[in-house]
N, C-alpha and C positions, 0 to 999 in steps of 0.2 A: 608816464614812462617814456625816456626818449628813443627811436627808434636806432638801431644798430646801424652805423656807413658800409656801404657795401665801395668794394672796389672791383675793380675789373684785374682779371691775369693780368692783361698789357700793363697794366699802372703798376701792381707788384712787381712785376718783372724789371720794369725799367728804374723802379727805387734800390731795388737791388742790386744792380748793375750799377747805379751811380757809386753805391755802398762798395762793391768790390773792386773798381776801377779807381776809387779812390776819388772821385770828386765829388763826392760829398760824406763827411763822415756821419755815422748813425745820427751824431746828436743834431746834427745840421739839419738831415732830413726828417729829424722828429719837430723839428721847431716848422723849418718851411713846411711840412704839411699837414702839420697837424694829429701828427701820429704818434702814438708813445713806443717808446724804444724798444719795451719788451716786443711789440706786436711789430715791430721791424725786425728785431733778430729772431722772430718765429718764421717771418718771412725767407729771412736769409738762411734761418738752416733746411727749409721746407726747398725752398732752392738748390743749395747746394748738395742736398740728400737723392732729388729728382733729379738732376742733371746727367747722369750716369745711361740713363734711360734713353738722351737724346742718339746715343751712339751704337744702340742696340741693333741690331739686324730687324728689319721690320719695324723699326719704327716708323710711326704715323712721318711722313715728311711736314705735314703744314704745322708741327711742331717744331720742329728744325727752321722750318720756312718765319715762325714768329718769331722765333728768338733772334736770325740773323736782322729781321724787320724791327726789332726793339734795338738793338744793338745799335743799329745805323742811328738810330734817333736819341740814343744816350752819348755816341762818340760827334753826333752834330750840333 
């Protein structure tokens, strides 16, 4: 049995990102990385469902602080 690929937040996050920003569309990044599409737009709703959370009072800041650090490295 083959074992399941784990990914990391940061890697979610910045496929994401490329997904909503527009430079790459789902199916591009199902092929570049080897992902199938359902399991990117579970990503993307998981995303965009979470997000609301970053603007909360009390939120955790190093949460804010990764998104803007993912950000920078999706728009470079």
């Amino acid at each position: 049995m083959t074992e399941r690929r784990k990914f990391t937040p940061e890697f979610k996050a910045r496929v994401v990102l490329e997904m909503l920003t527009e430079q790459k569309s789902a199916a591009r990044a199902s092929r570049e990385y080897g992902i199938k599409d359902s399991v990117l737009s579970r990503w993307k709703e998981e995303f965009i469902e979470r997000s609301p959370t970053l603007f909360q009072q009390g939120a955790v800041s190093d949460d804010r602080e990764g998104v803007v650090k993912i950000w920078a490295k999706v728009k470079a």
